[in-house]
N, C-alpha and C positions, 0 to 999 in steps of 0.2 A: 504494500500500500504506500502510495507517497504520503507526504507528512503533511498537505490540507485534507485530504480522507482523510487519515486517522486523527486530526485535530478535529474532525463534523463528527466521526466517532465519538470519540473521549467526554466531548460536550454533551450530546446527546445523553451519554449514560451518565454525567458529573461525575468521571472516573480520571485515575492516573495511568498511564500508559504500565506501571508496574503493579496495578490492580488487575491488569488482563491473566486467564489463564495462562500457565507456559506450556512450552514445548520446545523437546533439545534438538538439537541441533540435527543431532545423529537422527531424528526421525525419517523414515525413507518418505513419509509421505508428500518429505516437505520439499520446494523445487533445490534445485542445486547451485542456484544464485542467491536463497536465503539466507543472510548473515545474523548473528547473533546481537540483539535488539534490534532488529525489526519486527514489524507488526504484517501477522499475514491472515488473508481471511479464506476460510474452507467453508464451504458450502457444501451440505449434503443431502437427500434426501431426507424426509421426514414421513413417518406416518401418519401424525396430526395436523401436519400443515405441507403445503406442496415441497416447501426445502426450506431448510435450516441454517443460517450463517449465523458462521460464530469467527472469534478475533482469538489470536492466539501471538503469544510474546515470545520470539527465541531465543534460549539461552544454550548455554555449555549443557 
C-alpha cells in the first residue's frame, strides 16, 4: 500500500500503523517485494460477506 492509502486506512479505524495485525516476513503468502514495515492488504473470500480485506504489518 502507498502511504496516502494506509494514512485513509489508519484514520478511518483511529488506529496506529503498529496496532495492525503482523505478519513475518518469511510468510510465503506475502509478495516478494514486501519489506519489513510495510502495510499490505489480502483480500479473501468470505462466507458472510462477498470478500474480506484485512491490513497486515510486516515484521522479522
Amino acid at each position: 500500500m502507498d502511504e496516502e492509502e494506509l494514512q485513509e486506512v489508519l484514520t478511518e479505524y483511529d488506529i496506529k500503523r503498529t496496532d495492525l495485525p503482523k505478519i513475518k516476513r518469511t510468510d510465503p503468502a506475502l509478495p516478494d517485494e514486501a519489506e519489513v514495515g510495510d502495510v499490505v492488504r489480502i483480500v479473501r473470500d468470505s462466507r458472510t460477506a462477498d470478500r474480506a480485506v484485512i491490513y497486515r504489518l510486516v515484521i522479522n
